[in-house]
VOBA-1610 file (N, C-alpha, C; in pm, whole numbers, padded with zeros to 5 digits, always signed):
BEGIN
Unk+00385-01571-00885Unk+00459-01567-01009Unk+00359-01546-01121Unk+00371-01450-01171Unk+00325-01410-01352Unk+00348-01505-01427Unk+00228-01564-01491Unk+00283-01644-01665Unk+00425-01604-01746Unk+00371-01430-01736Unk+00461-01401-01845Unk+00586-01380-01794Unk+00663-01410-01667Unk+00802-01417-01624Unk+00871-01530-01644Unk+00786-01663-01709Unk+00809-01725-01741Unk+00846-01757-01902Unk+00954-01862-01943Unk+00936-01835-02103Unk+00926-02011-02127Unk+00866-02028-02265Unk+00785-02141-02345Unk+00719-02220-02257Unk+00786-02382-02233Unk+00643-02459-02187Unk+00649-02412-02058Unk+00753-02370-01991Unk+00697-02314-01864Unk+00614-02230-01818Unk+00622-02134-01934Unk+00519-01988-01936Unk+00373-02068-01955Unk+00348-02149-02056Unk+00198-02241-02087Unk+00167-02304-01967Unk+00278-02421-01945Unk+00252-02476-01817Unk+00137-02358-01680Unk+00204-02245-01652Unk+00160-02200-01576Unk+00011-02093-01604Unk+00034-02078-01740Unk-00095-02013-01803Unk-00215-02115-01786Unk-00190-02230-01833Unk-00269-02306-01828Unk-00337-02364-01711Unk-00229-02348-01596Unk-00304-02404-01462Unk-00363-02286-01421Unk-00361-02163-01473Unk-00437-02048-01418Unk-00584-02104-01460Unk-00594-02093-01594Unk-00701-02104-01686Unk-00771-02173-01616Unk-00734-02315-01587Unk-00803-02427-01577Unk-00859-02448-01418Unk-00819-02352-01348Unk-00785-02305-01190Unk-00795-02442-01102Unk-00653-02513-01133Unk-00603-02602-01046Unk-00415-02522-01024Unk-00428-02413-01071Unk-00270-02391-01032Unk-00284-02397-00869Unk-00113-02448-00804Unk-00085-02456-00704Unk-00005-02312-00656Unk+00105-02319-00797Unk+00192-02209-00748Unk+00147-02089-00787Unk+00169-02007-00660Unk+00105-01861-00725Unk-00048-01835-00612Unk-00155-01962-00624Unk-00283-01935-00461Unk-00204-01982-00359Unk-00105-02057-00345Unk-00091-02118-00196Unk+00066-02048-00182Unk+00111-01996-00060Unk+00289-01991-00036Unk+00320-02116+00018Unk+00434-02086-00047Unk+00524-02218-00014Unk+00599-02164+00128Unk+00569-02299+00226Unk+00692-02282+00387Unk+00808-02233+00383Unk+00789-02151+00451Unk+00912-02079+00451Unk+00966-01956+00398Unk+00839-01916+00272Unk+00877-01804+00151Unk+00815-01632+00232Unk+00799-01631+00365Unk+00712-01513+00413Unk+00812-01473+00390Unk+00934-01436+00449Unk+01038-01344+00486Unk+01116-01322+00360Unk+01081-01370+00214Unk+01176-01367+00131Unk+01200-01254+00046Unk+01260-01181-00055Unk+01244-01111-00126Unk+01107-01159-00230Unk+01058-01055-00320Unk+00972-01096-00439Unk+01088-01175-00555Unk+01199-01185-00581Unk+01267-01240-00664Unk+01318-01382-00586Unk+01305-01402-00454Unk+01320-01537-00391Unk+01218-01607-00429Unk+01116-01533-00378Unk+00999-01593-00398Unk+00947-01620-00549Unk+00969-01585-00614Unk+00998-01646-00764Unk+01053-01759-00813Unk+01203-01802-00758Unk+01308-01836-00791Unk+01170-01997-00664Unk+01150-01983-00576Unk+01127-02103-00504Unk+01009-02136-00604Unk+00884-02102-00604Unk+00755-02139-00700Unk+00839-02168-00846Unk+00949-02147-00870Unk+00995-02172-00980Unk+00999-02337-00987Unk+01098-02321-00886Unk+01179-02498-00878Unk+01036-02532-00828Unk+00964-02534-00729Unk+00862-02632-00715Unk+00787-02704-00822Unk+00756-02584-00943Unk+00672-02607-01064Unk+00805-02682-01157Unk+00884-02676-01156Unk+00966-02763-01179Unk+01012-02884-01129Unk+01022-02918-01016Unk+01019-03032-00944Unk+00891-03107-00961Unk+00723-03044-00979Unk+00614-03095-01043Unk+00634-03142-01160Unk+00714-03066-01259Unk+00695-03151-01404Unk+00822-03283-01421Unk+00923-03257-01304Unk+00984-03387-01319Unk+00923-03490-01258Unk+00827-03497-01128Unk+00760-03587-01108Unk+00685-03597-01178Unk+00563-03540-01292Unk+00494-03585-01346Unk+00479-03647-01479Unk+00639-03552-01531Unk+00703-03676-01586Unk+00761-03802-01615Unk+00832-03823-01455Unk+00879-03963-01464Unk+00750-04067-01437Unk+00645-03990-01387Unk+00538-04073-01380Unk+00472-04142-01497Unk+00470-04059-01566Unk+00383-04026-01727Unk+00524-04183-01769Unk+00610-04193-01776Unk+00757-04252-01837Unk+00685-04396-01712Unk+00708-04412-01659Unk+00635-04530-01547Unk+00543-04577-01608Unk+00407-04511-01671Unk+00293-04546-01716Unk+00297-04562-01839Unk+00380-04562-01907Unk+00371-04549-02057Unk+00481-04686-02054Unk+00561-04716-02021Unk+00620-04845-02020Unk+00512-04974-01901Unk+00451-04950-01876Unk+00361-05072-01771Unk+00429-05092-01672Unk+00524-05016-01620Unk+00583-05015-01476Unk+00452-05005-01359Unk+00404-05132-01294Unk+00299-05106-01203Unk+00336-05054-01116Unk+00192-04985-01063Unk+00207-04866-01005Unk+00252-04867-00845Unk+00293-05009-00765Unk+00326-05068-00649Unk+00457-05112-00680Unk+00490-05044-00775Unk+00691-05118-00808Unk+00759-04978-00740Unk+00882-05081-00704Unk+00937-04998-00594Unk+00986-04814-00660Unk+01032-04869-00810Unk+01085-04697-00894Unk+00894-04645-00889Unk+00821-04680-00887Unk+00672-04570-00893Unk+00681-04549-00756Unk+00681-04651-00660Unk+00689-04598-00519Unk+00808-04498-00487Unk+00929-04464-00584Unk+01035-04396-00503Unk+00961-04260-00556Unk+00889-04244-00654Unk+00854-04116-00756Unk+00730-04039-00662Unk+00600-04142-00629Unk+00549-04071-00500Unk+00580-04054-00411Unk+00715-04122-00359Unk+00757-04052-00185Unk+00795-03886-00252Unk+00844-03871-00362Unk+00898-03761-00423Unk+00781-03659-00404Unk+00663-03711-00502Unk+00555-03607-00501Unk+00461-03572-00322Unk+00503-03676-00250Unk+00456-03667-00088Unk+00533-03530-00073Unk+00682-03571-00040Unk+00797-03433-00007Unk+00760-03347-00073Unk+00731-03304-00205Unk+00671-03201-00249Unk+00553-03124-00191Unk+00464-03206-00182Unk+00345-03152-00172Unk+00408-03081+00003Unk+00497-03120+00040Unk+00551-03050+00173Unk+00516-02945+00200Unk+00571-02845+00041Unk+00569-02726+00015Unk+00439-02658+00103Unk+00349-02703+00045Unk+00202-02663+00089Unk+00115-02704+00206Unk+00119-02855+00231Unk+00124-02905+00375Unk+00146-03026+00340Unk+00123-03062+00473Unk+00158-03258+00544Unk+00030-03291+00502Unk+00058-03377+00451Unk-00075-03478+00415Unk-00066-03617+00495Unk-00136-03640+00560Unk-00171-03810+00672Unk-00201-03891+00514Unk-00283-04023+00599Unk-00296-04109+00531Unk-00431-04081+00457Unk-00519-04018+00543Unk-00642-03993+00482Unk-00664-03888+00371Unk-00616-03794+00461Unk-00606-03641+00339Unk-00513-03688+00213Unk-00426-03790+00196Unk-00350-03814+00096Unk-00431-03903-00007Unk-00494-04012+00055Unk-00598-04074+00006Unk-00691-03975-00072Unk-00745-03903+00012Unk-00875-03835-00047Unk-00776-03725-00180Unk-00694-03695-00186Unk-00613-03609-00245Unk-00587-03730-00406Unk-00576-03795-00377Unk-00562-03952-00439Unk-00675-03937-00541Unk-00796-03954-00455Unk-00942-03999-00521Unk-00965-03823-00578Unk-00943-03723-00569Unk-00942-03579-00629Unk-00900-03600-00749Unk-00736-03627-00787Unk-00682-03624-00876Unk-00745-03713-01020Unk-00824-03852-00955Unk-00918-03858-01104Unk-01086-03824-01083Unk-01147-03788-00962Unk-01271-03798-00956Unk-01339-03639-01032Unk-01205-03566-01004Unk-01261-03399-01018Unk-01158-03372-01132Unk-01261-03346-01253Unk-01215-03332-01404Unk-01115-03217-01438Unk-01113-03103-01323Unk-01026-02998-01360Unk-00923-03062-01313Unk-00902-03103-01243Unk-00746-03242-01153Unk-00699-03305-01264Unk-00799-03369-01303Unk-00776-03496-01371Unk-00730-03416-01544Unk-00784-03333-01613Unk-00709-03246-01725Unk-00624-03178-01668Unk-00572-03143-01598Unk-00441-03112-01561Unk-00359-03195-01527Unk-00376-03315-01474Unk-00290-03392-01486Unk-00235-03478-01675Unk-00394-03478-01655Unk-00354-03544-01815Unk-00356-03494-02011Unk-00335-03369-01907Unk-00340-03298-02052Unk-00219-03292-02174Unk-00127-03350-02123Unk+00014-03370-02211Unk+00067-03480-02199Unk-00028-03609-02075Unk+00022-03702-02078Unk-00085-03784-02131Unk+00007-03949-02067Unk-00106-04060-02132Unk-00239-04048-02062Unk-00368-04079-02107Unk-00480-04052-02087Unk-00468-04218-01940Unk-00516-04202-01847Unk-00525-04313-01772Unk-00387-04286-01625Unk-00309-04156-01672Unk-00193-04141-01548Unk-00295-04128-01466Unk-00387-04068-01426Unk-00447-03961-01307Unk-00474-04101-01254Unk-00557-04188-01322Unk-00567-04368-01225Unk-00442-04419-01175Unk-00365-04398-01256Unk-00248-04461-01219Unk-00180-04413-01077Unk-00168-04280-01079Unk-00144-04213-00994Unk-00173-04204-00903Unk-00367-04259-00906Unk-00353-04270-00756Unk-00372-04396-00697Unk-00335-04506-00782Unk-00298-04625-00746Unk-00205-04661-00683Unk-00109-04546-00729Unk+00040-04552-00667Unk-00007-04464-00523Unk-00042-04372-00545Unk-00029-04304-00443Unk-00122-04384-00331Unk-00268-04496-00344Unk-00290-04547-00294Unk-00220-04642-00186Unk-00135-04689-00271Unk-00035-04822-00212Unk+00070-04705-00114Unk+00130-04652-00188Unk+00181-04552-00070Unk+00170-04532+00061Unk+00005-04471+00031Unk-00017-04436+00187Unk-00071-04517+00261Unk-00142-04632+00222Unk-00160-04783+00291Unk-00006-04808+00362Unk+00113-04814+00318Unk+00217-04886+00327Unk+00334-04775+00410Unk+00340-04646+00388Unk+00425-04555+00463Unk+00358-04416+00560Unk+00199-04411+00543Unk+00163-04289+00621Unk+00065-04339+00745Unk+00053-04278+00815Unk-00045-04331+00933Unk-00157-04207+00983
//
């Protein structure tokens, strides 16, 4: 998908993960999208990058009220971002972990996560996502 098929924060949204080269949608296909038309395949990287900004919104909304990050609504929001990340692959307990420790250790992760949100999600995030995969992956 092109930036420019996109219009306002969605079009930025995706300009910006070019720029910053942590975009997902657009280097990796999503399961399932080989056989599709080029306008399917649009329409799916669409909703995914959309299904990203509602999880990373309700996250950002979690962290900004002190909802800790082992309460069961943060835990229902990463089983969300687990199923997502589907798209691209299965993540175990380890690769999710280490995916965990990415999101604040490596600064292009970590400004993309927190570039429109509260400064401190990317910890948060993978606090949650910590407890997560301690508690549901093997």
């Amino acid at each position: 998908m092109q930036p420019n098929n996109l219009s306002g924060s969605a079009a930025l949204e995706q300009t910006e993960a070019v720029e910053d080269g942590t975009a997902l949608i657009g280097n990796l296909t999503p399961s399932g999208a080989g056989n599709r038309s080029p306008a399917q395949k649009q329409a799916v990287a669409r909703k995914i990058g959309e299904d990203w900004q509602r999880i990373s919104s309700t996250v950002a909304e979690l962290f900004a009220t002190g909802v800790p990050s082992n309460d069961p609504r943060t835990q229902q929001i990463v089983h969300e971002h687990y199923q997502w990340l589907g798209h691209f692959w299965t993540p175990d307990r380890a690769s999710y972990l280490r995916l965990a420790e990415m999101y604040v250790n490596q600064p292009k992760f970590r400004h993309r996560i927190e570039r429109r949100k509260p400064k401190g999600m990317a910890s948060y995030l993978r606090d949650a996502m910590t407890t997560y995969a301690w508690s549901r992956l093997r």
